[in-house]
DONULO-295137 format. One record per residue: residue in three letters; x, y, z of N, C-alpha, C, CB in turn. Coordinates in steps of 0.001 Angstrom, whole numbers, padded with zeros to 6 digits, always signed. Glycine has a CB too. Layout:
N
ALAXYZXYZXYZXYZ ...
END
This chain:
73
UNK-023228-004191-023191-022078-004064-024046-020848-004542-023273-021908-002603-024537 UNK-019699-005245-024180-019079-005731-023331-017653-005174-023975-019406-007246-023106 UNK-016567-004621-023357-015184-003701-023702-014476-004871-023347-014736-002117-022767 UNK-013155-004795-024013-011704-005296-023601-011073-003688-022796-010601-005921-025346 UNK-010182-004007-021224-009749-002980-021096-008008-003155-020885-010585-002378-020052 UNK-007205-002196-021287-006144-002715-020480-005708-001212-019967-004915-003709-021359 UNK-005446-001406-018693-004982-000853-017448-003447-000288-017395-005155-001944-016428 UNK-003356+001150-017238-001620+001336-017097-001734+001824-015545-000700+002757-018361 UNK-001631+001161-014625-001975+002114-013228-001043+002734-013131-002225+001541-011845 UNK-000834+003534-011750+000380+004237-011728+001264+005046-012517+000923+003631-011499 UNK+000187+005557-013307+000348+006526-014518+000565+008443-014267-001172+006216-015399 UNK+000904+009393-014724+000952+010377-014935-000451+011302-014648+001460+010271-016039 UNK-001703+010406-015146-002489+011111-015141-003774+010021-015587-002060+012308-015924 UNK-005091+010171-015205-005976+009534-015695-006763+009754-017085-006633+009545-014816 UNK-006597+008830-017918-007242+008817-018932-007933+007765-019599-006617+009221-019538 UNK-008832+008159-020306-009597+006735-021483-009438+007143-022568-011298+006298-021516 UNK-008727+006197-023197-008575+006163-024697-008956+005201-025312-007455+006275-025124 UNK-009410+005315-026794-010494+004149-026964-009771+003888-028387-012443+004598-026947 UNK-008881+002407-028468-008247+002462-029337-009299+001698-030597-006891+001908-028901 UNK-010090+001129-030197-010915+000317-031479-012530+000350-030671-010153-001756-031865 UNK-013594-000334-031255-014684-000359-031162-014747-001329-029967-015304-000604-032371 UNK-014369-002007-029082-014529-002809-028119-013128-003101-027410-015211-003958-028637 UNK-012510-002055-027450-010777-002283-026791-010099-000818-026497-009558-003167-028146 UNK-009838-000896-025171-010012+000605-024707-008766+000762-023759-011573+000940-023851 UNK-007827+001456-023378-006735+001849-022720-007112+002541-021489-005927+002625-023538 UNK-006724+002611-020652-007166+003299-019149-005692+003514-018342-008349+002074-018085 UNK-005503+005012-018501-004336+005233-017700-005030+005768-016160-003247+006440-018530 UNK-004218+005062-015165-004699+005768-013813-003853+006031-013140-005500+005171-012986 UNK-004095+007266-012105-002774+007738-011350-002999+006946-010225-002560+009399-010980 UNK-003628+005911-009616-004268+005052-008506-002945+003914-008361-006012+004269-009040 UNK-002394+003539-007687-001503+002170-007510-002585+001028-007720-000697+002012-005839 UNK-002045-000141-007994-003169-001782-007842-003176-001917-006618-002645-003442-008500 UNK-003718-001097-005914-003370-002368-004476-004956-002103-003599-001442-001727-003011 UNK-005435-003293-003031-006640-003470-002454-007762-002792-003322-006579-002951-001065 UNK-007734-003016-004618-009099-003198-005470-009186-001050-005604-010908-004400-004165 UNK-008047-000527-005371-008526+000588-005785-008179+001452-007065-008362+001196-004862 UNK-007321+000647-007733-006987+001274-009287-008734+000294-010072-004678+000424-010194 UNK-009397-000583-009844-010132-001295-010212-011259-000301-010116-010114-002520-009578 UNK-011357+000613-008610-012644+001255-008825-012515+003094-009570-013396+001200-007118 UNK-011125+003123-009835-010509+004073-010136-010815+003757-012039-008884+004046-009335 UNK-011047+002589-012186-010772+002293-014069-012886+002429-014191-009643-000289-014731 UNK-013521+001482-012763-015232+001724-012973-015385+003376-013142-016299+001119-011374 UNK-014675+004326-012531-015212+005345-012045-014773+006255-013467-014651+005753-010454 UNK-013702+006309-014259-013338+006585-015419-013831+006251-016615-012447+006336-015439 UNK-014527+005325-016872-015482+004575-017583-017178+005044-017636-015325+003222-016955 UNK-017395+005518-016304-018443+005801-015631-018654+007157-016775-018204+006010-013837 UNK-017546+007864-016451-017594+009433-016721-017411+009547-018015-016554+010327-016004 UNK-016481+008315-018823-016504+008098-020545-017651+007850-020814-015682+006961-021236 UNK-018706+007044-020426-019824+006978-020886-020822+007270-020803-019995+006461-020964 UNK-020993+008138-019529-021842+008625-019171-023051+008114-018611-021936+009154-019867 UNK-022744+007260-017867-023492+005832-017368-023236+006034-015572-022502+004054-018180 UNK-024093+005534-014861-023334+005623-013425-022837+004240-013097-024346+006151-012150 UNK-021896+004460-012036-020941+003052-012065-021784+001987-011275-019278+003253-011223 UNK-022781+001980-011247-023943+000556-010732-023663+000331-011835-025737+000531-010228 UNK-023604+000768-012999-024110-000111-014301-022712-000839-014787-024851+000987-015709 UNK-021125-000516-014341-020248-000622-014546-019570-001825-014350-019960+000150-014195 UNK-019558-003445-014434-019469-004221-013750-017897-005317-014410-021004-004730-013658 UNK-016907-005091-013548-015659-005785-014120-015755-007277-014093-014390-005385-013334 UNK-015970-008491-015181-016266-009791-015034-015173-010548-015197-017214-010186-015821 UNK-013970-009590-015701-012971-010981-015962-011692-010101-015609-012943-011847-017849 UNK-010883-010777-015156-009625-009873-014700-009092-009179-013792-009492-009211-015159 UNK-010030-009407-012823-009905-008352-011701-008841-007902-010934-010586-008637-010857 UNK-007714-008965-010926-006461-009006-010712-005519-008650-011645-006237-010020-010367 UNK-005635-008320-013068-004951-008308-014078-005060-007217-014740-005142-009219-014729 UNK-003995-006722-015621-003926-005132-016226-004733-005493-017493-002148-004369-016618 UNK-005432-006429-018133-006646-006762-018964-007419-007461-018624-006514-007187-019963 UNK-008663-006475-018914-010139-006794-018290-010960-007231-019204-010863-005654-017666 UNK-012009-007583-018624-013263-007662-019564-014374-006871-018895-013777-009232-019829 UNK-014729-005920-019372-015960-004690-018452-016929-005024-019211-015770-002747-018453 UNK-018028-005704-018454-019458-004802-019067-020377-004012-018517-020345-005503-019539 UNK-020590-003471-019718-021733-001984-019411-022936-002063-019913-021312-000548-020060 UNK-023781-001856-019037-025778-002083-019124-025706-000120-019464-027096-002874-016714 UNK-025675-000019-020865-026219+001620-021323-027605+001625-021031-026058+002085-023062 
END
């Protein structure tokens, strides 16, 4: 399965909100810097779906506050 994500880092608090069927919001309290708001959005995702984050894999965006995630359920 493949999500649109977009990223608010440096947020208040961590959350997933899932605004449509393939497009999903991710607030994180993590800064962007050296790939750790990135494993901070796998690891939040992980726990929304109930999937472990091997299966979690970011393909497009990795630098950017919109992603493209896919997930092997």
């Amino acid at each position: 399965m493949k999500i649109k994500v977009k990223v608010k880092p440096a947020s208040s608090k961590n959350e997933v909100k899932k605004i449509d069927e393939n497009f999903f919001e991710i607030k994180t309290t993590v800064i962007p810097e050296k790939g750790k708001a990135n494993e901070k959005v796998i690891e939040l995702l992980s726990e929304f779906f109930d999937v472990p984050k091997s299966k979690i894999k970011i393909i497009r965006g990795e630098t950017s506050k919109e992603k493209e995630v896919e997930i092997n359920l």
